[in-house]
Each structure stands twice: as C-alpha cells, then as structure tokens.
N, C-alpha and C positions, 0 to 999 in steps of 0.2 A: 182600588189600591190592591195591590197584588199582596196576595197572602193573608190580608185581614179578613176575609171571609173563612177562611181556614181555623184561623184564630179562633174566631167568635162558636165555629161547630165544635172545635176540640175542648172547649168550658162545657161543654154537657157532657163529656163523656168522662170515665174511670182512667185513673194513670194509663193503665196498658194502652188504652185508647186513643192515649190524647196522640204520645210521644208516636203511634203510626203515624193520626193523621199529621201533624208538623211535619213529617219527615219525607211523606207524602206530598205536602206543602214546597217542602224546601227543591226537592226532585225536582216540581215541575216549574218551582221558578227557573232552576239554574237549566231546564231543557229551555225555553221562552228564551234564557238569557246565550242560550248556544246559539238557538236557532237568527235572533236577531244579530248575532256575532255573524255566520253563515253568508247572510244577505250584506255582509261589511256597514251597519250600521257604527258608525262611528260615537256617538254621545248617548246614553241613555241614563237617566235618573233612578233609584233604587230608591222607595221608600220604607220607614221602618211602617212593620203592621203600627196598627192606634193599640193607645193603651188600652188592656182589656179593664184591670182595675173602673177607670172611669164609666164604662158600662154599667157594672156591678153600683159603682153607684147612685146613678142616675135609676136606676130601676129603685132601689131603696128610698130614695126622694120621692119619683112620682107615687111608690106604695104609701108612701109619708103623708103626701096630700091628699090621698084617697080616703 
C-alpha cells in the first residue's frame, strides 16, 4: 500500500520528525502519480494508509497475553 510504510516509520519519531517524513511520503506519492499520468494510464486506485491506531493496539494485546 502506498504510503503506509511511511506511516508506520513516522510513529517512532518526535513531531519535527514525523510531519517531514509524511511530507516526504505525500512528494513521492503524487511524483508515482505524475509519472503514471506521463505514460496516459487512464484508471488508478488510491488507497488511504491503514489505521495506525490499530497497530498500537494490537501490540498492547499480544503485550497482554504475554
């Protein structure tokens, strides 16, 4: 999924941090989404990132049954 790896590195890091990497994120989506524009791809799906929330607590659960 595009973006959600982005996602998941910018939860370890400090504000200043985060809002580059996103931004970073967002950059090379919409370059992927020129370039597939470029080559006249006509249909392409855009997914949202996954919720980070539910990561967060899925770790807390399996900490849970540990």
């Amino acid at each position: 999924m595009i973006g959600g790896n982005d996602v998941m590195v910018a939860t370890a890091y400090d504000n200043t941090k985060v809002d580059e990497i996103l931004e970073r994120a967002v950059s090379e989506i919409c370059n992927a989404l020129n370039i597939l524009n470029e080559h006249s791809v006509k249909h392409v799906v855009v997914a949202n990132t996954p919720d980070i929330r539910l990561y967060q607590l899925l770790i807390t659960t399996k900490k849970q049954r540990n």
